[in-house]
C-alpha positions in Angstrom: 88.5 144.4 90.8 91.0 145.1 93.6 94.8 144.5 93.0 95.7 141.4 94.3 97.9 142.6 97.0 95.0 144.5 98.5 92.7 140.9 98.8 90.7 141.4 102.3 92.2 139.0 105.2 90.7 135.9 105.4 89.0 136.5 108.6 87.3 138.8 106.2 86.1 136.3 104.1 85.6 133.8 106.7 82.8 136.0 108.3 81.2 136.8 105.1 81.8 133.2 103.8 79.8 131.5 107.5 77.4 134.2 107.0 76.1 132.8 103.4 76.0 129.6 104.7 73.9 130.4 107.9 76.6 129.3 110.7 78.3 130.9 113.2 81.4 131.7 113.8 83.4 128.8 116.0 87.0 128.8 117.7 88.2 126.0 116.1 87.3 126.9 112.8 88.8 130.4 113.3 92.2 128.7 114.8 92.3 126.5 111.4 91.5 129.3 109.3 94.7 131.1 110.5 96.7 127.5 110.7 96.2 127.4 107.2 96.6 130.6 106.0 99.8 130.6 107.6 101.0 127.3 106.2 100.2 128.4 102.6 102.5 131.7 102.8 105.2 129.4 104.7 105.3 126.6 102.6 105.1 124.6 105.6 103.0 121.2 105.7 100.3 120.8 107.7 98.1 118.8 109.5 94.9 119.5 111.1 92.3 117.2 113.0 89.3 119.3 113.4 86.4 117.3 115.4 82.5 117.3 113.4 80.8 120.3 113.8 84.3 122.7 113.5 83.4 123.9 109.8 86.4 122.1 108.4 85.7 122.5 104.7 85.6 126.3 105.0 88.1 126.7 107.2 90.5 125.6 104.3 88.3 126.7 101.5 88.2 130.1 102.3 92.6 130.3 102.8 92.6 128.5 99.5 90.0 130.7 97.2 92.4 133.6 99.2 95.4 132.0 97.7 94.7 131.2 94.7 93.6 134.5 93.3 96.6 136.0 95.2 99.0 134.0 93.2 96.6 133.5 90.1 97.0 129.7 90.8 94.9 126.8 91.5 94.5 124.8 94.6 93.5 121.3 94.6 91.4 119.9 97.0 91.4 115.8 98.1 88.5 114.1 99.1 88.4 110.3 99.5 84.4 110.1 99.0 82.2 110.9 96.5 79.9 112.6 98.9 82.3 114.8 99.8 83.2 116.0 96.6 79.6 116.4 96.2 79.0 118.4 99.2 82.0 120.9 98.2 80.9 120.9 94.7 77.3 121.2 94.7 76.9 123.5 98.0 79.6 124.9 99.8 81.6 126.1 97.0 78.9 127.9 95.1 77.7 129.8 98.6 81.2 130.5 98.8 81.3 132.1 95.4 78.4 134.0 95.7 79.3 135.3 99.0 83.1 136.7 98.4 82.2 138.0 95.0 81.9 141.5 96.2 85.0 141.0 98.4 87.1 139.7 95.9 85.7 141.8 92.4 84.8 138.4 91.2 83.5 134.5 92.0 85.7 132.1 93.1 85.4 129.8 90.1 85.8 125.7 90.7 85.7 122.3 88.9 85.5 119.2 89.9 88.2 116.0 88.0 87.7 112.6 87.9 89.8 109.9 86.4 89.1 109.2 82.6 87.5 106.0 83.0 85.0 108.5 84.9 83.4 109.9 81.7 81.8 108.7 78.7 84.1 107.8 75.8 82.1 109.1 72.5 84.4 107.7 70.0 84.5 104.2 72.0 80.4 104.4 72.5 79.9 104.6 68.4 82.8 102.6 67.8 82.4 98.8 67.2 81.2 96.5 70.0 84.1 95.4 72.6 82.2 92.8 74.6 84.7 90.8 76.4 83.4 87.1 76.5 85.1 86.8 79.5 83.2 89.9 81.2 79.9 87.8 80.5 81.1 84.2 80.4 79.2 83.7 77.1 75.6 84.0 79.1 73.4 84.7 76.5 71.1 86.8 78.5 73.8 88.6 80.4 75.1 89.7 77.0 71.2 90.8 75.9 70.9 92.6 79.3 74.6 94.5 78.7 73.2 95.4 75.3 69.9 97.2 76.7 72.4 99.0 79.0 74.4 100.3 76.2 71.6 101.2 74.2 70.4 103.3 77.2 73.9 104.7 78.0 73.4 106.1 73.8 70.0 107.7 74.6 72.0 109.1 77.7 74.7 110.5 75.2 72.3 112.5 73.6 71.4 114.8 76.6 74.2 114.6 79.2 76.2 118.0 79.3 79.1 116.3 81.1 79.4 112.6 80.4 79.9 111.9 84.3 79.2 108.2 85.2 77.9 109.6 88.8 75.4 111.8 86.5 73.6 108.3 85.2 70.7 107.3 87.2 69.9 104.7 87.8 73.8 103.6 87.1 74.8 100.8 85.4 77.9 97.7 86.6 81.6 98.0 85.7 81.2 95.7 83.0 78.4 97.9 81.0 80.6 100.8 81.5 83.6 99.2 80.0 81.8 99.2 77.1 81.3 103.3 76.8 84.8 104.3 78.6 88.6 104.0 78.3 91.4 104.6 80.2 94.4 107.0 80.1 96.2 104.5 78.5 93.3 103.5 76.3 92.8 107.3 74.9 93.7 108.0 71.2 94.3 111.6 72.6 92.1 114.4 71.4 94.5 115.7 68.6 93.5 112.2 67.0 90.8 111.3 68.3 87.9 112.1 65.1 85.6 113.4 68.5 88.5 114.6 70.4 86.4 118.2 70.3 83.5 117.3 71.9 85.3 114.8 74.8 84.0 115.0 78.2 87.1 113.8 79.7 88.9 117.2 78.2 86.4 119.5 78.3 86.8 118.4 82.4 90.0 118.8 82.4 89.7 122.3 80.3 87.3 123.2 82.8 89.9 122.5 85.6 92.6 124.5 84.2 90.8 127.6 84.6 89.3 126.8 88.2 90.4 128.4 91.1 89.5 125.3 92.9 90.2 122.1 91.7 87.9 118.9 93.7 88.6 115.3 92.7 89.8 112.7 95.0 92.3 110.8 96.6 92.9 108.0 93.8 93.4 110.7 91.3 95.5 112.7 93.0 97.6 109.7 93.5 97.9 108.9 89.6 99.1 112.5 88.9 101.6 112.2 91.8 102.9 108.4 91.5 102.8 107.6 87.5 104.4 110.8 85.9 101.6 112.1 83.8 100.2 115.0 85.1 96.5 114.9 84.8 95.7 117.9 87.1 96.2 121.5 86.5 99.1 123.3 87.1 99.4 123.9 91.2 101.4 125.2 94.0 98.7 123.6 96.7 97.0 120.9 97.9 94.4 120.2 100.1 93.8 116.7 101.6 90.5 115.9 103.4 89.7 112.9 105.1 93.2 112.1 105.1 93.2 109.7 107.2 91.9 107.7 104.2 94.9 108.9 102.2 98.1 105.8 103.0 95.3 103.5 101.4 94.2 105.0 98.7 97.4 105.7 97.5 98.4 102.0 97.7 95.7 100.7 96.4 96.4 103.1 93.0 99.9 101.7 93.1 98.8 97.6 93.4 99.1 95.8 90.1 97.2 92.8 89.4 98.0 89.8 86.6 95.5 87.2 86.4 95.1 85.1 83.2 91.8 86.3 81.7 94.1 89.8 81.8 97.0 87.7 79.3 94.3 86.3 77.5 92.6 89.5 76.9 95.7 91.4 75.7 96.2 88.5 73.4 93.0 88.5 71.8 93.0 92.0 71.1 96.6 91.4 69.6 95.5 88.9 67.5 94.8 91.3 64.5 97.6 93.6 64.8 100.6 91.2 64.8 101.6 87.6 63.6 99.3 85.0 64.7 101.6 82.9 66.2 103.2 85.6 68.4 99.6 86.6 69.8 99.3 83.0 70.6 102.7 82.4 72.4 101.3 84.9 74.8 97.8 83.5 75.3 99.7 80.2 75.7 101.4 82.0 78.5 98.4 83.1 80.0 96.9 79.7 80.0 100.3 78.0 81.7 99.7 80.9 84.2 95.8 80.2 84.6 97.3 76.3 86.0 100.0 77.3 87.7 98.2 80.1 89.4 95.8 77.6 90.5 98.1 75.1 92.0 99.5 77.9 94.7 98.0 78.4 98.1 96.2 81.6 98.4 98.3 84.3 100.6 101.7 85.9 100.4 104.8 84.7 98.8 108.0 85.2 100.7 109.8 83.4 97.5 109.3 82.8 93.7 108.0 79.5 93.4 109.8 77.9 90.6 106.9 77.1 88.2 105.8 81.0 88.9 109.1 82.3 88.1 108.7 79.9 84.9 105.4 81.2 83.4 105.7 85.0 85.1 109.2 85.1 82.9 106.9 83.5 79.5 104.5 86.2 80.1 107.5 88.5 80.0 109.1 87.5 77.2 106.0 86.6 74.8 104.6 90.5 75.6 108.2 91.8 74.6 108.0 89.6 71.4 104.3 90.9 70.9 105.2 94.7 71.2 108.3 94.2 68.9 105.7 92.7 66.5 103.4 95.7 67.0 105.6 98.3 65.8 105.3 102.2 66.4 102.9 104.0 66.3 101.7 104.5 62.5 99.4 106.5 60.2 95.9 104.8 60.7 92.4 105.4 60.5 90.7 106.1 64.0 89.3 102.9 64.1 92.4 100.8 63.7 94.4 103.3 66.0 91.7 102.9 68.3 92.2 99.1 68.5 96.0 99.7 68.8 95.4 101.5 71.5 93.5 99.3 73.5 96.0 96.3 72.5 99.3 98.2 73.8 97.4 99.4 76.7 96.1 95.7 77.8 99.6 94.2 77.0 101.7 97.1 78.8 99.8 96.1 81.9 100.8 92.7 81.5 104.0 93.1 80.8 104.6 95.5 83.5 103.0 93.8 86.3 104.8 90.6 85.1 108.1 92.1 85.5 107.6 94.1 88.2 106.9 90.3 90.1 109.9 88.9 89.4 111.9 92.0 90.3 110.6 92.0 93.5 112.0 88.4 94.4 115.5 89.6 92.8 116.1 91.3 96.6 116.5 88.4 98.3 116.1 90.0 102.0 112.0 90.3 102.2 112.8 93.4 104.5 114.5 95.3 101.8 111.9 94.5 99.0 109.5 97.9 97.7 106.9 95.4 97.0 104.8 92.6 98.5 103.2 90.1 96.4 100.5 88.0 97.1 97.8 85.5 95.4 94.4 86.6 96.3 91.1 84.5 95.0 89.0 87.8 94.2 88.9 90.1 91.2 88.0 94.1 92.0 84.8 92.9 90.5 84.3 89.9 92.9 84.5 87.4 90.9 85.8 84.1 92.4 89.8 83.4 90.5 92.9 83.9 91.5 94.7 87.3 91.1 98.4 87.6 91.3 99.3 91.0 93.0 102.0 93.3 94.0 101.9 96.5 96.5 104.5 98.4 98.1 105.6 97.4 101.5 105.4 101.5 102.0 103.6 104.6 100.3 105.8 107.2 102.3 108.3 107.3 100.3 106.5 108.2 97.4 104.5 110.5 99.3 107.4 112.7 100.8 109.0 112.5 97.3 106.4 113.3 94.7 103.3 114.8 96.9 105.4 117.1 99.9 108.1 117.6 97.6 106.4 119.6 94.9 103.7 121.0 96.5 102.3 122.9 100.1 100.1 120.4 101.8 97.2 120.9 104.0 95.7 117.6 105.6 92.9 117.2 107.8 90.2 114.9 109.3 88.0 114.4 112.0 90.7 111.5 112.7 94.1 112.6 112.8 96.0 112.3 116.1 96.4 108.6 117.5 97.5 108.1 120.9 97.5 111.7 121.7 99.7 112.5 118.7 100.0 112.8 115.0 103.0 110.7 114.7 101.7 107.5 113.6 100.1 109.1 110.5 102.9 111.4 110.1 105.1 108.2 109.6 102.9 106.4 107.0 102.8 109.6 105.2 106.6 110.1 104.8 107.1 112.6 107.2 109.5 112.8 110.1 108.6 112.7 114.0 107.3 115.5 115.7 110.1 117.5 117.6 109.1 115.9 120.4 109.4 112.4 119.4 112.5 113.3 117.1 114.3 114.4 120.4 113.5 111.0 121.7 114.4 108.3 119.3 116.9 110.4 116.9 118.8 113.4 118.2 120.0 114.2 114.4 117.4 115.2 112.6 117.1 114.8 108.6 117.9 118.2 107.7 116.5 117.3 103.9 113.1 116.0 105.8 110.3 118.1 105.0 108.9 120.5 107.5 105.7 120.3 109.0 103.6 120.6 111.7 100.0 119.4 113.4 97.2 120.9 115.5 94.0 119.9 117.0 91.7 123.0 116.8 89.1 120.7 119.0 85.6 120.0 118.2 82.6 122.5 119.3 81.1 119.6 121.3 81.5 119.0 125.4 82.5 115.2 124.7 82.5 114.6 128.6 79.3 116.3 129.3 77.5 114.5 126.1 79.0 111.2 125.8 79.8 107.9 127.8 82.5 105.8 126.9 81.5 102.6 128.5 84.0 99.4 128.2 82.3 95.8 129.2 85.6 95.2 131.1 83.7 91.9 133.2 82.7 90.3 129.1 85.6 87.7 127.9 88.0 89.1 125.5 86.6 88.4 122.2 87.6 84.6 120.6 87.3 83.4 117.0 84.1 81.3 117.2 81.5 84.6 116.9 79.9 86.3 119.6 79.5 84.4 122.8 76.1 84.6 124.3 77.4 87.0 127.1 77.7 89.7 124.3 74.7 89.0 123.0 73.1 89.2 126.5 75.1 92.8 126.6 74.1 94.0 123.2 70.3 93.1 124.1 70.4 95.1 127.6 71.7 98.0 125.9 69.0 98.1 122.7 66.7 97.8 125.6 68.1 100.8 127.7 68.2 103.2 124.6 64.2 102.0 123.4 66.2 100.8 120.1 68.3 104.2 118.8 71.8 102.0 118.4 74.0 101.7 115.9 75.8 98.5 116.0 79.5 98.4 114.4 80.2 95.0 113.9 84.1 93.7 112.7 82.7 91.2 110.4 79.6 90.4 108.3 79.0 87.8 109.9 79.0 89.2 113.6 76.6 91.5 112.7 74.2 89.0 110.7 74.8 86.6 114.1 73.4 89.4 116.5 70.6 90.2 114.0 69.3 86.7 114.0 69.8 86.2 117.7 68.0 89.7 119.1 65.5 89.7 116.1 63.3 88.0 117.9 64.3 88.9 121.2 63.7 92.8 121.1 60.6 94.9 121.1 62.1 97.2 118.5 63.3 97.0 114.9 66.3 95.7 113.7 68.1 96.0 110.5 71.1 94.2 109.4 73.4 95.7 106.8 72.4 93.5 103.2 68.7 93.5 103.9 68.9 96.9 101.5 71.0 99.5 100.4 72.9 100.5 103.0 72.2 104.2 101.3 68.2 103.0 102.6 69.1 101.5 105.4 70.3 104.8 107.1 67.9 106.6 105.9 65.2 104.1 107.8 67.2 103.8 110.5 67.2 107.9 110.9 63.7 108.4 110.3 62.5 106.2 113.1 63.7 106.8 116.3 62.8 103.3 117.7 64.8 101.3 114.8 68.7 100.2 115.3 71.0 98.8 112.3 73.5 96.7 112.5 76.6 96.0 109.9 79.4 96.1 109.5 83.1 98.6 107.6 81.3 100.9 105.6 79.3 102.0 108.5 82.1 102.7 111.0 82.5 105.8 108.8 79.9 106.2 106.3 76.8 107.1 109.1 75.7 111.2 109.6 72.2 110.7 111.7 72.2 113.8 114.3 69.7 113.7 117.0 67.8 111.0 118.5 67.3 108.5 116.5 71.2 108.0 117.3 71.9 107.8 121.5 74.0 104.5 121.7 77.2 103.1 119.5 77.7 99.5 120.3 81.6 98.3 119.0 82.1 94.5 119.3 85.5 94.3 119.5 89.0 96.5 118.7 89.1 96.2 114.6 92.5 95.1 114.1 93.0 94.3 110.1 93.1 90.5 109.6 96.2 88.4 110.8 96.3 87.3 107.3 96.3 89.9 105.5 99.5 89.8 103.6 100.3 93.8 103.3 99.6 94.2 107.0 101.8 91.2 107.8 104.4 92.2 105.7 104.6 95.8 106.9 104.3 94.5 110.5 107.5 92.5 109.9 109.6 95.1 108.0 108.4 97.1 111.0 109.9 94.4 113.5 113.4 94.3 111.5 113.8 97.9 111.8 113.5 97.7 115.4 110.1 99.6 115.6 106.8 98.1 117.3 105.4 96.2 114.0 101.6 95.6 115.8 101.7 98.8 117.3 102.7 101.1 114.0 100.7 99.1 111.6 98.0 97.0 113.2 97.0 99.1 116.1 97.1 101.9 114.3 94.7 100.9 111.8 92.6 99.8 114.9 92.8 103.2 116.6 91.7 105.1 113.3 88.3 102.6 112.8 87.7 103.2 116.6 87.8 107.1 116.4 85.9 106.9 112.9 83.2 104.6 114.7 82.9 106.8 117.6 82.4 109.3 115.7 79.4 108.8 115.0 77.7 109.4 118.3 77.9 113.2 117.9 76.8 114.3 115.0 74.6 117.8 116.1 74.9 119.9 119.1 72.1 118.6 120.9 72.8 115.2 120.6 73.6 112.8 123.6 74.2 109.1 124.0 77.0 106.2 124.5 79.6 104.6 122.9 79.7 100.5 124.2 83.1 98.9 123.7 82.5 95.1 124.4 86.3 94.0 124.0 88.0 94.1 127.1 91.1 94.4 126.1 90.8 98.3 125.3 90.7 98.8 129.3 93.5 95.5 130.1 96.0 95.0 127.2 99.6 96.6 127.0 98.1 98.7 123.8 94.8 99.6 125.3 96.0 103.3 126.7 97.0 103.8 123.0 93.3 103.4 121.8 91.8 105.1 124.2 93.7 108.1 123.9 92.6 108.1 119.9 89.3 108.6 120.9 86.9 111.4 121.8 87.2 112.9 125.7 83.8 110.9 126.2 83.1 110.2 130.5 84.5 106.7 130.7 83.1 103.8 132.6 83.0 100.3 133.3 79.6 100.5 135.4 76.5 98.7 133.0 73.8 100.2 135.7 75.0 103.9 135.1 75.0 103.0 131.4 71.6 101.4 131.2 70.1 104.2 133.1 71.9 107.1 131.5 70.4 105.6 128.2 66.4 105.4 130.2 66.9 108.7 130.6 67.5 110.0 127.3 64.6 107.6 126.1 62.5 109.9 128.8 63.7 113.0 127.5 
């Protein structure tokens, strides 16, 4: 094995690395390559948009392997979907191994982490049932089916190697796998846990310490940064892909939720371990909570109301009486310490999310608050009651503290800079302006601020030789009564032009289901609407016939990789600004406003220009391909904020002519 310090260049192990994979060398890919192997000696942040088609995932896997058995370290890498993590785990990274073994005098090893709630819990699945009533609502046949699934999920335990929930096919709902998992909080800990030996969870985590490369994902990544228990290996790196996902994943980790089936959970599992009478004062709390909750208006509260303050502070004070009552941690058996676990970890929750509440409305200026909180009417399981949460106004700060502070950052994406520049991500993300923009608006810069910089290495496709971007500048603007018959009329001609071939990004539901059932009937060719299957079969019928389009709606503006030509036309309905009434949006736009920033234009149109870019995105996928990207809202080509979208998305030929369009599409339908 060669000494570390005489590791070949990683233009070295680039070639050999594209070579094992059967590509070819590209620009862009060489340009990151370099970008990154310069920010890991440097220490210097970075951030990298590199278009589809650059190589991306080995233009930072190759710097990384390079750097980590330089500096016998690992290197985490950040992915915000599971199919990326499957992609680097299941193919890239073992070509890559295979391929600079002989450079290197050994394989690149690499894991992959989830969360703990990720893997099978073998003391919880042959411990005593846990079946929350409340899960099931006492259906008798919802509890029989959720026992079949549990007895499957023991046949499963007998022959899975990993205990990975992804591993389980066909899966099973959140509710079954309650039943067969726990939490960090929930954990006895494998020093007294009677199974702590054989845990999947640890031996994931064991497996990870030793890995050159660590994969998990953006949620996890945020629970090792934000809540002070380090759940990934020791590292000096990391690697964020898709990070333009990154701002909300990270917030959504750091929401709290309190609803009253959560107080009356905590109190039933209390009911054993303390005085009766103190488990009840808090599920008497949770029941003045469960009235009160449902007396409020639905949306964000600027102020405590008064009866809120009442019962949030009964909550408070009945879960400090209950933890009193619960003691220390004592000499049990497993069992027992099992269900102490699970009580303290259901009534911490409680009580922190509580307090955390009424902390928030001790600020009295809403501007200087860390937190919005807001009654929503969904769980994170959709069920219809009300759910009391809290989220902070801002991520960056937490971010530039507890991410960029401790460790070198790469971050990259097909979607990175909006309006020309990376400075609107760059701001969510805690960092300062570019130099450019510093020199502008603040000619002292934060010498503590942490030092960064971007670069687009390009994309290996001729966007203006291959793409159309064509805005319906004579339609309406878009109005709140669904889709006039004008863009109906438009959508129709341009299914027509193409011979079907169109993907149709829609910014609601029910858009898409309203064009469906008008041009169902209308068109010659088939149509599928998003909710007619999986959307995972969906795409896959809408890419093995060429004459078939699908319409739907979010998880298609960036979840769709169909290159060649059963994909020549993307039809966008209108700019996808988040809803007016969403309460973080609103809240950030407003904190915005009283700093004296542009509130739309930092949060709202920014979130706009991202969804565009990712939905535009998915014209090109392959080298070959050709086609159109239809923007029916006006406004992109007439509103004060319209040269800021536009310049967030690919360098596509624009027009506003529907003949060229319409005949550019006949053509490709020819070829």
């Amino acid at each position: 094995m060669p000494a570390k310090t005489d590791l070949p260049g990683v233009a070295e192990l680039l070639e050999a690395a594209v070579t094992a994979v059967g590509g070819t060398r590209r620009e862009g890919q060489d340009a990151m390559v370099q970008a990154v192997r310069a920010a890991l000696s440097s220490g210097e942040h970075l951030a990298v948009q590199a278009g589809t088609g650059t190589g991306k995932s080995l233009a930072y896997l190759v710097p990384a392997i390079h750097h980590a058995i330089a500096k016998d370290t690992s290197v985490v890498v950040s992915t915000a979907t599971i199919a990326l993590q499957r992609q680097l785990v299941d193919r890239d990274l073992p070509k890559l191994a295979k391929a600079l073994r002989p450079l290197l005098g050994r394989a690149p090893t690499f894991a992959i982490l989830k969360g703990r709630r990720n893997y099978l819990c073998l003391h919880k699945l042959h411990g005593p049932d846990d079946v929350d009533p409340a899960d099931e609502l006492f259906d008798p046949f919802a509890i029989s089916a959720m026992g079949r699934a549990v007895k499957r999920l023991h046949d499963w335990a007998d022959t899975t190697e990993k205990g990975d929930r992804d591993e389980l096919v066909p899966g099973v709902t959140d509710a079954v796998w309650r039943q067969v998992s726990v939490t960090a909080r929930e954990c006895l800990g494998a020093a007294k846990c009677p199974v702590g030996d054989d845990c999947f969870a640890e031996k994931a985590r064991a497996e990870a310490g030793k890995a050159d490369i660590v994969v998990t994902n953006h949620a996890l990544l945020a629970i090792d940064a934000l809540e002070g228990r380090p759940v990934l290996p020791e590292h000096d790196v990391v690697v964020v892909d898709e990070a333009h996902e990154l701002v909300d994943r990270v917030t959504g980790v750091a929401t709290a939720e309190l609803t009253s089936g959560m107080v009356a959970t905590a109190a039933r599992r209390l009911g054993k371990l303390v005085d009766q009478s103190v488990a009840d004062r808090l599920a008497e709390a949770g029941e003045g909570l469960a009235m009160v909750l449902e007396d409020q208006p639905v949306g964000r509260w600027d102020t405590l109301p008064p009866s809120a303050g009442a019962v949030l502070s009964a909550v408070r004070d009945a879960a400090a009486s209950c933890r009193t009552s619960l003691g220390s941690e004592r000499r049990e058996d497993p069992e027992a310490a099992a269900g102490r676990k699970l009580a303290q970890a259901a009534l911490e929750e409680v009580a922190t999310t509580a307090v955390r509440v009424l902390d928030t409305f001790a600020e009295a200026d809403p501007a200087k608050r860390r937190d919005v909180v807001w009654l929503g009417e969904q769980g994170p399981d959709g069920s219809r009651h009300r759910v009391l949460r809290a989220a902070p106004l801002w991520v960056g700060g937490l971010l530039r503290e507890r991410l960029f502070g401790r460790s070198t950052v790469v971050l990259t994406s097909a979607t990175l800079a909006l309006g020309g520049n990376f400075d609107a991500l760059a701001r969510q993300w805690g960092l300062p302006p570019s130099a450019v923009a510093d020199a502008q608006t603040d000619p002292v810069p934060d010498p503590d601020a942490p030092k960064w910089s971007g670069m687009d290495v390009g994309s290996p496709f001729a966007h203006a030789r291959s793409g159309i971007l064509y805005v319906a500048k004579r339609l309406p603007p878009p109005g709140r009564d669904g889709l006039p018959p004008s863009y109906l009329d438009e959508i129709a001609g341009l299914v027509e032009a193409a011979g079907g071939r169109t993907l149709g990004l829609f910014s609601s539901m029910r858009a898409a289901k309203q064009a469906t059932e008008a041009l169902r009937g209308k068109l010659d060719t088939p149509l599928l609407c998003q909710g007619d299957d999986s959307t995972m079969q969906l795409v896959k019928r809408f890419a093995e016939d060429e004459a078939t389009s699908l319409f739907g709606t979010l998880s298609l503006w960036q979840g769709v990789d169909v290159p060649g030509p059963s994909l020549s036309c993307v039809i966008i309905d209108r700019i996808p600004f988040p809803r007016p009434d969403d309460p973080l949006v609103a809240a950030r736009q407003r904190a915005t406003d009283a700093r004296g920033g542009n509130g739309f234009l930092q949060v709202s149109a920014t979130h706009a220009a991202l969804l565009l870019a990712q939905g535009a995105g998915r014209l090109l996928r392959g080298m070959d391909d050709r086609g159109v990207v239809a923007i029916l809202d006006s406004r992109i080509a007439t509103a004060r904020y319209g040269g800021f979208l536009r310049a967030s998305l690919p360098p596509f030929w624009q027009t506003d002519d529907r003949e060229k369009v319409h005949a550019a599409l006949r053509r490709l339908r020819g070829a």
